[in-house]
C-alpha positions, -999 to 999 in steps of 0.1 A, spaced: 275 78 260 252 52 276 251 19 270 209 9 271 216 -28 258 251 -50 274 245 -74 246 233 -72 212 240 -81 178 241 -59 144 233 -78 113 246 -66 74 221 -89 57 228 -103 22 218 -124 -8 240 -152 1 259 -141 36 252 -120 63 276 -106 88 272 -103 125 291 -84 152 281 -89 189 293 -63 210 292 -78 251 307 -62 281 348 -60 281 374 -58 307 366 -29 327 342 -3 314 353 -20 277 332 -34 250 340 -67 237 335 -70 202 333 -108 178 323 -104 140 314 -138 119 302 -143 82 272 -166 78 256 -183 47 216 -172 40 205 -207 41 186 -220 68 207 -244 84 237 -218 87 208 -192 101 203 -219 129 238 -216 134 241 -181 138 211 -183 161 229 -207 182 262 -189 185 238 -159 195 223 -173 224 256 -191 241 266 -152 239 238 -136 260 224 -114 232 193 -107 239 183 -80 214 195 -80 173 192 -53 146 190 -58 107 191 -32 80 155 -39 57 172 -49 26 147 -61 0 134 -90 8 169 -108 24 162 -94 58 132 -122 62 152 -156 67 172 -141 97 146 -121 109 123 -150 109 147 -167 124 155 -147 151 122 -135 164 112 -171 184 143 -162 205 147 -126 214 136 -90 204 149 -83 170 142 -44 156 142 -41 114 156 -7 108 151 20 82 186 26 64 182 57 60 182 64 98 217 51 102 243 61 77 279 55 85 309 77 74 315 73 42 345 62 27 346 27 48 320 11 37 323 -27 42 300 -52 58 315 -57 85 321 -22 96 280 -17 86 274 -49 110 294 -31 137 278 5 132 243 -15 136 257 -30 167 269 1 181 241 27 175 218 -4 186 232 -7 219 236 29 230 196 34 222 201 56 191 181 35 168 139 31 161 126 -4 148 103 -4 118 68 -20 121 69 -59 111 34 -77 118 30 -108 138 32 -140 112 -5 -139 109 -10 -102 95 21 -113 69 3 -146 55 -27 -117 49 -3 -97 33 14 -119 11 -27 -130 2 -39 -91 -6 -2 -84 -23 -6 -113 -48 -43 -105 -56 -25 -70 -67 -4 -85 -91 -27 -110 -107 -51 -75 -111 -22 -61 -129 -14 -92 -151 -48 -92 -160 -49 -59 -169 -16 -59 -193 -27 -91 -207 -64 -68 -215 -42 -42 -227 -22 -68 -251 -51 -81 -270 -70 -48 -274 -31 -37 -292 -34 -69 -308 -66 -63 -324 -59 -29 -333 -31 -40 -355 -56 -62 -373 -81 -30 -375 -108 -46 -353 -124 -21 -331 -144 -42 -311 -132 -21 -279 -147 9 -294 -181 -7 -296 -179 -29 -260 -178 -20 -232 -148 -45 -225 -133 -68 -241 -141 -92 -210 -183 -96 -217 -200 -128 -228 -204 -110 -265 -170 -96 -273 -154 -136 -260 -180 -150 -281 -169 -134 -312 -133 -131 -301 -136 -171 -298 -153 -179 -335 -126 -153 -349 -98 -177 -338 -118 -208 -348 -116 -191 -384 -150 -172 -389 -143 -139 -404 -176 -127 -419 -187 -94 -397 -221 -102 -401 -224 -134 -386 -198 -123 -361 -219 -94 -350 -255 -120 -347 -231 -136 -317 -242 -106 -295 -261 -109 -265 -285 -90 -245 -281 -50 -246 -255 -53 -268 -281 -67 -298 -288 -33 -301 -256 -25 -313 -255 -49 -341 -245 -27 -375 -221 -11 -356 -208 -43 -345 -204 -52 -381 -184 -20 -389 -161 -24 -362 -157 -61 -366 -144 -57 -404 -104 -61 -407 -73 -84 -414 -80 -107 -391 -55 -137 -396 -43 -166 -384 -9 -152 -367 -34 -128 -350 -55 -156 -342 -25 -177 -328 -19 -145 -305 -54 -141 -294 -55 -178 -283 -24 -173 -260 -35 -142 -245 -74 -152 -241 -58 -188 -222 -37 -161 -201 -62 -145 -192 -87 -174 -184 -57 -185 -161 -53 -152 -141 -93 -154 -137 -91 -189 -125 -62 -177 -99 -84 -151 -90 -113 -167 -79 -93 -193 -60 -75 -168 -43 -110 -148 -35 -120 -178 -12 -90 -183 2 -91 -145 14 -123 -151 34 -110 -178 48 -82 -163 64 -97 -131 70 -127 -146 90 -114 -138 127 -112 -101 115 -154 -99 101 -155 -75 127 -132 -51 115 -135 -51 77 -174 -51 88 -164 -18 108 -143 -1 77 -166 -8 55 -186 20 71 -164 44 52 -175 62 24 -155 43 -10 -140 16 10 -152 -20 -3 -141 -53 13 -107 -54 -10 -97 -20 7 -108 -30 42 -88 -65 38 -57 -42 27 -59 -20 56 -58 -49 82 -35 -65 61 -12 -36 61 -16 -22 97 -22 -52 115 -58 -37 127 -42 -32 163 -39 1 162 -15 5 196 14 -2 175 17 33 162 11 59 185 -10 85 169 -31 90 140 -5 114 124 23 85 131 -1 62 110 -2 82 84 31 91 83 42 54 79 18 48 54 35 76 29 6 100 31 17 132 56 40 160 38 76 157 41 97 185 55 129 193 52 146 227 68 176 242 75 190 276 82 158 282 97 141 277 61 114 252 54 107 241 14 81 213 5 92 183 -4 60 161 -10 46 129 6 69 112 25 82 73 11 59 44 27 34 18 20 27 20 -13 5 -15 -9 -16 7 17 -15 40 -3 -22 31 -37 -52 13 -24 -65 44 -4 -56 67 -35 -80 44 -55 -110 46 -27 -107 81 -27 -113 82 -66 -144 62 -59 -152 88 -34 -143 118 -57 -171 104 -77 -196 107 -54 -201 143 -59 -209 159 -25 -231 136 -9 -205 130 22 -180 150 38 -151 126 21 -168 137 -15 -172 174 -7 -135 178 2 -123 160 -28 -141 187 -47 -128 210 -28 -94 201 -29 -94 195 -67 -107 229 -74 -78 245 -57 -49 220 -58 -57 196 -84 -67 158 -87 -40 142 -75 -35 166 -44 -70 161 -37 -67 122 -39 -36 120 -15 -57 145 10 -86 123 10 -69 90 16 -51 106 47 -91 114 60 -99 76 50 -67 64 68 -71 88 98 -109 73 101 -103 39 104 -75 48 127 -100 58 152 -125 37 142 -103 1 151 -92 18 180 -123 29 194 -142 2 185 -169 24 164 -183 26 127 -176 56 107 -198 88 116 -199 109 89 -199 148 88 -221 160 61 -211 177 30 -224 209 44 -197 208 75 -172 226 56 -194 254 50 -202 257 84 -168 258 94 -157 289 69 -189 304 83 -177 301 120 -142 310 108 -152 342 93 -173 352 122 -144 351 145 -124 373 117 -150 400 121 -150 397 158 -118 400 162 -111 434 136 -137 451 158 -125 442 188 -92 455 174 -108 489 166 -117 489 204 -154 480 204 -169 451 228 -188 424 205 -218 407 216 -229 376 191 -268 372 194 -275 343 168 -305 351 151 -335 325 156 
């Protein structure tokens, strides 16, 4: 087989050591191959990096595994090409597994061409994604910690949540607030509401009556101080966002054009992909990276489903979300009309997964092309079944040996 590389490196990456094996030309038509052990830390990574480059290497490989691969990928990338790899694409024979015979199976499918590097965006797309990431899991600790007090105050037979809206209003922290402070009477607890919700006053009262006591008090303070915190994180994190995303106003401007994608979408979509779309090279190869084109699997000349394929869950469970807002929207778009659609026939979450691939697909084009989103019209799906079922027609007549002349009518 071909050698494409003379001199490259295969890395088995580690908590606290990595291996590497650089294969360089031999004697003769030979391959020379070295294996060392290095610490994780960063001065040992220099040292690796060092012994690297008095070797010629001028390409390396890593497997992605969890987040250990960073360090000496980081490392690494100031100084030559370095190519992440899926480990799934390159499993060894099993029964020998040891890192360094994993360091030196990287090494040798890397340097006869046999491997494909994994997308890993330039430093400035990662400080966007580990901005966009983090906003995701403050939204989630806030919504346990919701989650926690509305249990809480079920155990103490206060149905406040039933009554609210959320737990979250001006009202419902006002009350929640004089409850810990020790007021327990349901009427006076119920004058604390504000706006709209005055309306709701006796039923506030009902709803407010309970065992209320002070160990549920103690355990509403902690979780209404949590929660204050996550907001406060929040909004700091908000400005720093806009910020960073400033030299990209054009493109979340541009995505924003979509039917049920908002600016926290858009920011996760150029966080995710980079917004330079000639990095993958079709739509379909988006997509597919992303998680959200069918899997396949045959053999024997047999095809059976398998669902979505594994990717980006950052990127899809955002898109998923947008095209719930879009499913919402109820036929005023072509996004909406082929959620219905889709959900009449397939189901919800079918329908969901479908729509995102049309959201992802979109902007695809749209970054590319430099162009806001033009929409098709709910009624372009009924066009197309109408066209379709012309040519059906044409097409069993012609069968039965008669010519076929469409005149549209006027």
């Amino acid at each position: 087989m071909d050698v494409m590389f003379d001199r490259v490196a295969g890395l088995d990456i580690g908590k606290a050591s990595l291996t590497v094996c650089v294969r360089t030309p031999g004697v003769g038509r030979g391959r020379h191959t070295e294996t060392r052990t290095f610490k994780t830390t960063l001065g040992s990574l220099r040292l690796m990096r060092d012994w690297l480059l008095e070797q010629g290497v001028s390409i390396a490989a890593m497997e992605s595994t969890s987040t250990y691969w960073k360090p000496p990928f980081y490392c690494l990338e100031e100084v030559m090409q370095v190519w992440l790899l899926n480990a799934a694409h390159m499993k060894a024979v099993p029964g020998r597994k040891s890192d360094v015979r994993d360091a030196e199976w990287i090494a040798q499918l890397l340097e006869h061409g046999l491997l494909a590097p994994s997308f890993v965006p330039p430093p400035p797309i990662r400080r966007l994604r580990m901005l966009t990431r983090y906003r995701v899991q403050l939204l989630g600790d806030r919504t346990r910690e919701s989650v926690r007090l509305e249990l809480m105050l079920e155990d103490a037979s206060i149905k406040l949540s039933s009554v609210a809206s959320s737990l979250s209003t001006v009202s419902a922290r006002a009350m929640l607030a004089a409850m810990i402070e020790g007021e327990r009477d349901p009427l006076v607890l119920a004058e604390m509401a504000k706006g709209r919700m005055r309306v709701k006053i006796p039923e506030l009262a009902q709803a407010l009556e309970g065992h209320f006591d002070e160990h549920h008090a103690q355990l509403a303070g902690s979780i209404l101080h949590r929660l204050d915190l996550v907001e406060a994180a929040l909004a700091e994190l908000e400005e720093t966002l806009r910020v960073e995303f400033a030299p990209w106003a054009h493109q979340l401007e541009l995505l924003q054009t979509i039917p049920g994608v908002g600016e926290h979408v858009a920011q996760v979509i150029v966080a995710e992909t980079g917004a330079d779309m000639s990095r993958f090279p079709s739509a379909a190869h988006l997509a597919a990276w992303a998680g959200l084109a069918p899997g396949m699997y045959e053999s024997a000349g047999k095809r059976r489903q398998v669902g979505k394929r594994h990717g980006n869950r950052w990127l899809t469970a955002m898109l998923v979300e947008s095209a719930g807002s879009v499913g919402r929207m109820h036929g005023t778009n072509y996004l909406s009309t082929q959620h219905a659609r889709l959900s009449r026939r397939r189901g919800m979450g079918r329908a969901q997964v479908a729509v995102a691939h049309s959201i992802l697909v979109s902007a695809y084009y749209m970054l590319q092309r430099d162009e806001p989103y033009h929409d098709l019209g709910p009624e372009w799906f009924g066009r197309r079944d109408d066209e379709a079922h012309t040519r059906r027609l044409v097409a069993q007549l012609e069968r039965l040996g008669h010519t076929v002349v469409i005149d549209p009518a006027a």
